[in-house]
C-alpha positions as semicolon CSV with decimal commas, in nm:
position;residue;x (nm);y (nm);z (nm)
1;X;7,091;-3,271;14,733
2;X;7,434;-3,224;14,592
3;X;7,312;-3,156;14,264
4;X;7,080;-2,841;14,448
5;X;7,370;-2,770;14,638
6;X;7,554;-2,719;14,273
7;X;7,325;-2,560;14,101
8;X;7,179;-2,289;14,367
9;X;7,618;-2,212;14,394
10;X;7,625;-2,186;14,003
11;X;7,295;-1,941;14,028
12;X;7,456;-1,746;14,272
13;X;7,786;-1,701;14,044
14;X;7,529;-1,534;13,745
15;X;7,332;-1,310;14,025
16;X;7,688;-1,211;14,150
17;X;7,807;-1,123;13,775
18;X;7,484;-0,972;13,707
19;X;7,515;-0,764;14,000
20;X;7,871;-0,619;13,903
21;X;7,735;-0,562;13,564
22;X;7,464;-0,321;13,725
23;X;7,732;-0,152;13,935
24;X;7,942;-0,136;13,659
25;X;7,621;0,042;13,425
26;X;7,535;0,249;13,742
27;X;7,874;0,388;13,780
28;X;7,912;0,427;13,414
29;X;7,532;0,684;13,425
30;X;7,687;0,826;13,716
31;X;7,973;0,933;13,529
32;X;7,755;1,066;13,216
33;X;7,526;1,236;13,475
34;X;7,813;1,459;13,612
35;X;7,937;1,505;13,235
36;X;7,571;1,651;13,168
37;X;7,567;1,847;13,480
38;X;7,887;2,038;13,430
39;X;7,762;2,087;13,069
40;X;7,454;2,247;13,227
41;X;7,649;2,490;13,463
42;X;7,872;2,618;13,216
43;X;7,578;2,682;12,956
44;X;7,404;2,872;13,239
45;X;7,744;3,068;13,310
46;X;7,752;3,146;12,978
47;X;7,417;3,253;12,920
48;X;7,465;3,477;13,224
49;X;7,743;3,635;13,016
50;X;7,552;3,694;12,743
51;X;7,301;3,847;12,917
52;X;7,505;4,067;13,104
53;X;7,700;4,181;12,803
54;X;7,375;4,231;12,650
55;X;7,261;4,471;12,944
56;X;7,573;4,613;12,955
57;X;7,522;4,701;12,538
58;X;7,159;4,815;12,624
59;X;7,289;5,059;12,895
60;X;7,480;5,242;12,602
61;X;7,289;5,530;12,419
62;X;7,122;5,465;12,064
63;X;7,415;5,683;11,942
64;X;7,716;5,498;12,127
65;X;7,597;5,183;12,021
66;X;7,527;5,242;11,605
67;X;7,906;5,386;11,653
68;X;8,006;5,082;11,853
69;X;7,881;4,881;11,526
70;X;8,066;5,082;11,321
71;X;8,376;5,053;11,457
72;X;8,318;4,732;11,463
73;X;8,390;4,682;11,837
């Protein structure tokens, strides 16, 4: 019985590690999950800017914009 006793305490010591190693992993894909997410929003923000500039460019006569080009600006 002792020997049971011993082993089903050493078992629990592994599913104990084992279970901090998955917190530790979890925490760890949180953490790259929030990276990717605030990668996201600030491709969509900037996007939105390019679009918007792009409107903005499109809104311009044919004229306004060749001289835009050639001014460089």
């Amino acid at each position: 019985m002792r020997d049971e006793v011993t082993e089903l305490r050493a078992r629990l010591v592994e599913i104990e590690a084992e279970g901090h190693s998955l917190t530790v992993e979890a925490a760890e894909l949180s953490a790259k999950v929030r990276v990717a997410e605030i990668a996201q929003a600030e491709a969509e923000a900037d996007a939105a800017e390019l679009r918007q500039a792009d409107a903005a460019r499109r809104g311009k006569g044919r004229w306004a914009r060749l001289r835009a080009a050639w001014r460089e600006e």
